[in-house]
KOLZAZA-853961 format. One record per residue (C-alpha): z, y, x; residue in three letters. Coordinates in nm, 2 decimals. Layout:
// residues N
<<Z, Y, X>, ALA>
...
//
This chain:
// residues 207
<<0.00, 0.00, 0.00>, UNK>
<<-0.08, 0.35, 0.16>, UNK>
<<0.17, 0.63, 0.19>, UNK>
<<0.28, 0.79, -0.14>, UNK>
<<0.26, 1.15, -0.05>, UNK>
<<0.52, 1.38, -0.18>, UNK>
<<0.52, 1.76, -0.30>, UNK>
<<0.61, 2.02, -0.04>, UNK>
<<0.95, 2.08, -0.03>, UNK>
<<1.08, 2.42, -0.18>, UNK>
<<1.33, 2.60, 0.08>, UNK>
<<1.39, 2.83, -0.21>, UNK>
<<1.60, 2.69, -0.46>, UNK>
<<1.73, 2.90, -0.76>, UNK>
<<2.11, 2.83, -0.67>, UNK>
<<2.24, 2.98, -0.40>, UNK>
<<2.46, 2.77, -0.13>, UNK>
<<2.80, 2.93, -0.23>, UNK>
<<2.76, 2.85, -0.67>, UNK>
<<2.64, 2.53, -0.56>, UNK>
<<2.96, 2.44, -0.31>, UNK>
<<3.20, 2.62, -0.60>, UNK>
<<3.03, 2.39, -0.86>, UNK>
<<3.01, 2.06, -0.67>, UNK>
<<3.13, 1.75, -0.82>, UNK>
<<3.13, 1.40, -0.83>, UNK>
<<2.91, 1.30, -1.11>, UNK>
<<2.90, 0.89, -1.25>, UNK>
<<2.65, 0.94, -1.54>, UNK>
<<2.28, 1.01, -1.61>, UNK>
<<2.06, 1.08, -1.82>, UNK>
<<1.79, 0.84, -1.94>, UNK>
<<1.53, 1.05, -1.89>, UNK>
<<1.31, 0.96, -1.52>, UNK>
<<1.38, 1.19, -1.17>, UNK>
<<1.07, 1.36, -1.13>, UNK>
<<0.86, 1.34, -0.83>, UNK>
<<0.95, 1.71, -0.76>, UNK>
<<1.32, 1.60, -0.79>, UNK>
<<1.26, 1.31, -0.55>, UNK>
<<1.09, 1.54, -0.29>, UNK>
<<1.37, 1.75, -0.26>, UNK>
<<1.65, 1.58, -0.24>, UNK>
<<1.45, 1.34, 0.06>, UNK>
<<1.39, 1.63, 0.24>, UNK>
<<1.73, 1.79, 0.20>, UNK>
<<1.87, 1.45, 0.34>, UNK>
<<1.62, 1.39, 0.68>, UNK>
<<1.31, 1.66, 0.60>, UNK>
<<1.16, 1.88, 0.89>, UNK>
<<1.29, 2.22, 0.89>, UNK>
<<1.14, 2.39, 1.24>, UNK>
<<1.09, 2.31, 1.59>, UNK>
<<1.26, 2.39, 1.88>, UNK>
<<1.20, 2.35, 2.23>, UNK>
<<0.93, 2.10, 2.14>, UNK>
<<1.13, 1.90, 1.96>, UNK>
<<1.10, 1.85, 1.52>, UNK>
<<1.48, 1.94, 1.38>, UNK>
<<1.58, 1.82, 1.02>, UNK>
<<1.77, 1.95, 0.75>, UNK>
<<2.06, 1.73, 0.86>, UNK>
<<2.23, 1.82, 1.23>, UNK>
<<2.26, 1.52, 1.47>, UNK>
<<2.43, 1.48, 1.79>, UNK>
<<2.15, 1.52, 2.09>, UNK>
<<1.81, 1.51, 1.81>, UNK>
<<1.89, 1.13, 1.85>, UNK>
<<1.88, 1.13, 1.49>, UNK>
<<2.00, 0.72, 1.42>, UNK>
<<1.93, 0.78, 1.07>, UNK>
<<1.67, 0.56, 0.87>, UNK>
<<1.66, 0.70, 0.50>, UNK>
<<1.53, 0.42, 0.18>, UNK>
<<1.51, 0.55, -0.14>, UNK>
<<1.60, 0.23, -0.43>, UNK>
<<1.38, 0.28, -0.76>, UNK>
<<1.45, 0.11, -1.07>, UNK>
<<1.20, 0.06, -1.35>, UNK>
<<1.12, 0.30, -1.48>, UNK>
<<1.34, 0.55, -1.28>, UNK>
<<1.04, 0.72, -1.18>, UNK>
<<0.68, 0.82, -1.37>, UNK>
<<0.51, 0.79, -1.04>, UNK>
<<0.69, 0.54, -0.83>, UNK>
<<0.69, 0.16, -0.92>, UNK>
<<1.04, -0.01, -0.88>, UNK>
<<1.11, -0.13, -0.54>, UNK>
<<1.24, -0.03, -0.21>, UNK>
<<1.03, 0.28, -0.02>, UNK>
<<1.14, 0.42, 0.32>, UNK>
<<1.07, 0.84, 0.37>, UNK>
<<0.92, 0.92, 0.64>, UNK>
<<1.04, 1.27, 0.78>, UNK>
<<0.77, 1.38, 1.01>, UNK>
<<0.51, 1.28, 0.73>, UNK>
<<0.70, 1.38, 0.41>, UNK>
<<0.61, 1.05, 0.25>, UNK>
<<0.77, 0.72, 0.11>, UNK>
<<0.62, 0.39, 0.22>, UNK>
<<0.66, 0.09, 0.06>, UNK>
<<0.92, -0.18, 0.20>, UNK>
<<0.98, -0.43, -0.11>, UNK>
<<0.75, -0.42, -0.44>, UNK>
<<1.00, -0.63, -0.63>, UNK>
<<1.31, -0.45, -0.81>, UNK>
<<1.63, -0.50, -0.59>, UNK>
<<1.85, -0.26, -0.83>, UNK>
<<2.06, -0.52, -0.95>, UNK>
<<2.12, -0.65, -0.62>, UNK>
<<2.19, -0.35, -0.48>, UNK>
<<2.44, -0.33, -0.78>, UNK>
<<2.61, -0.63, -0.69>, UNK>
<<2.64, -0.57, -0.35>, UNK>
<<2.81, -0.24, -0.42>, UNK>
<<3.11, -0.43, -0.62>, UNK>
<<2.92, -0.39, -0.91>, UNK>
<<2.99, -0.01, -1.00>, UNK>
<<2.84, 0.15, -1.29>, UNK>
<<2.76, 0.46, -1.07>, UNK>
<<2.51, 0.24, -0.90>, UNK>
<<2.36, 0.02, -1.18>, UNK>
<<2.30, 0.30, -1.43>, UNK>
<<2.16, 0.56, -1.13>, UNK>
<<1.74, 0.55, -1.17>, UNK>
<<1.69, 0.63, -0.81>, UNK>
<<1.95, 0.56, -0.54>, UNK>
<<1.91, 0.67, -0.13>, UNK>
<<2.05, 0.42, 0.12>, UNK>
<<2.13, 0.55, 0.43>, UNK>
<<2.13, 0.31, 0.72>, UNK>
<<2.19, 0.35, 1.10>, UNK>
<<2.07, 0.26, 1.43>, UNK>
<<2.37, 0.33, 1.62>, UNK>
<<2.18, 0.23, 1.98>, UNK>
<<1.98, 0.56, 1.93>, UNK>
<<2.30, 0.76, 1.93>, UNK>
<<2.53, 0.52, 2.15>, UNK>
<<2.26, 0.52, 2.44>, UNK>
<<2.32, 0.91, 2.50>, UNK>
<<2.65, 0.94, 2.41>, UNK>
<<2.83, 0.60, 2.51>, UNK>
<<3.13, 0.72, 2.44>, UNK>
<<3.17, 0.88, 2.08>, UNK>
<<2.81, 0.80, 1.93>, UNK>
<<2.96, 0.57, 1.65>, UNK>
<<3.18, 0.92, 1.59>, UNK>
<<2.86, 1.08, 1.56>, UNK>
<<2.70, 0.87, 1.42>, UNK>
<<2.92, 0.86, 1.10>, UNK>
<<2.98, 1.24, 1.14>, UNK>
<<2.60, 1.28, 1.05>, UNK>
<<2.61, 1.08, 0.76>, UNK>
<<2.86, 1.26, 0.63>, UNK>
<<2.62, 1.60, 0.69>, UNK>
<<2.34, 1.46, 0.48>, UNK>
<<2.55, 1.32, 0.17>, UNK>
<<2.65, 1.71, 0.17>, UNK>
<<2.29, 1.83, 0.15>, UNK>
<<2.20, 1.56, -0.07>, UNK>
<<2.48, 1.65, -0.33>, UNK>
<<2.42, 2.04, -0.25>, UNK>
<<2.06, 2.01, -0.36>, UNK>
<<2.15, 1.79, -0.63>, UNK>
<<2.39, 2.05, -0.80>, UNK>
<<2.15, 2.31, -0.74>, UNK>
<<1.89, 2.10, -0.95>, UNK>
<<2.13, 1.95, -1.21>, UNK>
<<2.13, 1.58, -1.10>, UNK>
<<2.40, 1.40, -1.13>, UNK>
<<2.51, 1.24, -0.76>, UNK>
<<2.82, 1.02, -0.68>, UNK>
<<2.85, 0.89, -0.30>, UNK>
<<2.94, 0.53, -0.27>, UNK>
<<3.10, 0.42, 0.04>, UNK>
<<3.25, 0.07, -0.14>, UNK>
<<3.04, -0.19, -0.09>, UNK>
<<2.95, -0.52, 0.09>, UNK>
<<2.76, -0.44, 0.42>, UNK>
<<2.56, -0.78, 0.49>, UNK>
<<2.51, -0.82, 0.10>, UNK>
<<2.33, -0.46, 0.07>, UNK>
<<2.15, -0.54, 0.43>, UNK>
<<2.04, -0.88, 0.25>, UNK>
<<1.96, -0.70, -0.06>, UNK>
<<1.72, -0.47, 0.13>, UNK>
<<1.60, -0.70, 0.40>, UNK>
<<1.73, -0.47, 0.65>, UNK>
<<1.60, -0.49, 1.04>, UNK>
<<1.95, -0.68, 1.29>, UNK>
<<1.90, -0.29, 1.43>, UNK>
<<2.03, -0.14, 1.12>, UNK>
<<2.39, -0.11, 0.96>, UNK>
<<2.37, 0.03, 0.57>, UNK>
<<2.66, 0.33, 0.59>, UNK>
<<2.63, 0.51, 0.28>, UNK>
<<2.48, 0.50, -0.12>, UNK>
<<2.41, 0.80, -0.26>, UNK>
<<2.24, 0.73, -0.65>, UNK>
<<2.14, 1.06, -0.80>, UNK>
<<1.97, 1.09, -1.15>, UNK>
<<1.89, 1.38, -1.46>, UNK>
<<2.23, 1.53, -1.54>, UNK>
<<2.29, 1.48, -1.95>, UNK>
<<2.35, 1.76, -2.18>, UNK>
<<2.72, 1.91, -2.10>, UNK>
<<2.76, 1.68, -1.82>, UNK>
//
């Protein structure tokens, strides 16, 4: 399957930082209508997206320790989650701004299971995995780079939940589940550890 290309990313949002910090919450319910494309798009980008260059070198949204950036970012789609994305498991690409395909069949109850079951996760329509190869990290910085590592993490669940309030999707970060069932779940590479869950969907009226 080739690349699914993605809408440009809009640095502009109508929220500014400090509403969306003040209004921030952890939100466990969504609305059954689909993300949108657009939606999809922007919360990728705010999570691993290119946002300048310096000293020849393509920075993202998200700081990391030494541009080793360990990060790898898979975006979970249930049926029907999505108008223009089948279910599966896709994979963004940063420097290209697109998802490509890793698994064509649903793994969303899977996934489900794997994270003890919670409702956050089996009623989201879209869910990001973050997963890490700490090597990139521990190579330059032998010392603390599991520290930084999980430090990073931690800076794009932020941006992911910023950009989420500022669009009105609902987001709840899941640190509680199994490790080897959600690296079975997704067929993950020995090279990477799943960290973090981060499902994100339409926010419901009042909610």
């Amino acid at each position: 399957m080739p690349p699914i290309e993605l809408p440009e990313p809009d640095p502009d949002g109508q929220t500014s930082a400090e509403r969306a910090i003040a209004t921030r919450a952890s939100r466990r319910s969504f609305a059954r209508t689909p993300v949108t494309i657009e939606d999809v798009s922007q919360v990728l980008w705010a999570a691993q997206g290119l946002t300048h260059v310096r000293d020849g070198v393509e920075m993202r949204a998200a700081p990391s320790a030494g541009a080793t950036y360990p990060l790898v970012v898979f975006l979970e789609v249930t049926s029907g989650g999505n108008a223009e994305l089948d279910r599966g498991l896709y994979r963004y690409d940063p420097r290209r701004h697109v998802l490509e395909s890793e698994l064509d069949a649903s793994v969303h109850d899977s996934l489900t299971q794997a994270a003890l079951g919670q409702e956050v996760v089996g009623d989201a329509p879209t869910t990001i995995v973050l997963a890490a190869n700490y090597e990139r990290t521990r190579r330059q910085y032998p010392e603390h780079g599991d520290r930084y590592v999980h430090m990073e993490a931690g800076h794009v669940a932020q941006n992911v939940h910023l950009v989420c309030e500022s669009r009105r999707l609902n987001t709840c970060p899941v640190g509680a589940f199994t490790d080897a069932d959600v690296a079975d779940a997704l067929e993950l590479p020995d090279r990477l550890e799943p960290l973090y869950l981060l499902p994100f969907g339409r926010r419901a009226t009042g909610k």
